[in-house]
C-alpha positions in Angstrom: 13.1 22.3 11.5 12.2 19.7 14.3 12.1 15.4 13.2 9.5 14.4 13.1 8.0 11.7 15.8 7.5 8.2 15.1 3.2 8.0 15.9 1.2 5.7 15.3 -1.2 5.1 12.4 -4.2 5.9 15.2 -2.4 8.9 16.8 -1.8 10.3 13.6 -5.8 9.7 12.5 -6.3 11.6 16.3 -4.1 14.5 15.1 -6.3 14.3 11.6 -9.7 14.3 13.3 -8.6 17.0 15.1 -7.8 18.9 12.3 -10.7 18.7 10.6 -10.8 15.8 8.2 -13.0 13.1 9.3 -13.2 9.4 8.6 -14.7 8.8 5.2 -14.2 4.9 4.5 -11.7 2.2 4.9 -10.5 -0.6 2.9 -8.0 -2.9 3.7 -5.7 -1.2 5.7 -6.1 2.3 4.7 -8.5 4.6 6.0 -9.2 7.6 4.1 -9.6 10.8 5.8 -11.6 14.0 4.0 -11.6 17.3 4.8 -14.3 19.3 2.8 -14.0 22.8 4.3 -11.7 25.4 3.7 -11.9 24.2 0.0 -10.5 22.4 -1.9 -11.5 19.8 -0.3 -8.9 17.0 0.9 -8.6 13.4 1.1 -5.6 11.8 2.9 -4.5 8.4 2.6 -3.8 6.8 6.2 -1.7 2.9 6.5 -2.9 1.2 9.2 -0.7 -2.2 8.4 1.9 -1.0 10.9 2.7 -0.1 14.7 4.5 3.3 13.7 4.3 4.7 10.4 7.7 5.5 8.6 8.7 9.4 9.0 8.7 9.7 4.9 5.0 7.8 4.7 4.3 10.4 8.2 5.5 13.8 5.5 3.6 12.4 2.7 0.3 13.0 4.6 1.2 16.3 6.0 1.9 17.5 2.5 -1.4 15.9 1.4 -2.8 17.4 4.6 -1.4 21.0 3.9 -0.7 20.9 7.4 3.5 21.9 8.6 5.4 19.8 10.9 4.5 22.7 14.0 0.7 22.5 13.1 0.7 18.3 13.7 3.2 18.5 16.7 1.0 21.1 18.7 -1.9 18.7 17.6 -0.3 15.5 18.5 -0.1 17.1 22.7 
């Protein structure tokens, strides 16, 4: 299993978008992204405080994502 990258909080919205969820609100500095179809539906959590996000914070929306660490890398090129 590859590390994962250090992105940044808009790269990682890219990778997002380009999976399917789209921006749904933000407030603060947290967008939340939402993903309705294939159900259930999903709504990720995105800091946007930072210039990288932390590797563990990066995980935590992939699992939240249901997408694997290949799925986002071959998204983030």
């Amino acid at each position: 299993m590859s590390k994962l990258p250090a992105v940044s909080p808009d790269d990682c919205i890219k990778v997002l978008q380009k999976a399917g969820f789209t921006i749904s609100r933000q407030r603060g500095s947290h967008v939340q992204m939402r993903r309705d179809v294939p159900p259930p539906a999903r709504t990720v959590p995105v800091p946007t405080g930072k210039k990288t996000l932390p590797r563990g914070t990066l995980s935590a929306i992939l699992r939240q994502a249901d997408l694997t660490r290949e799925e986002f890398l071959d998204l983030l090129k």
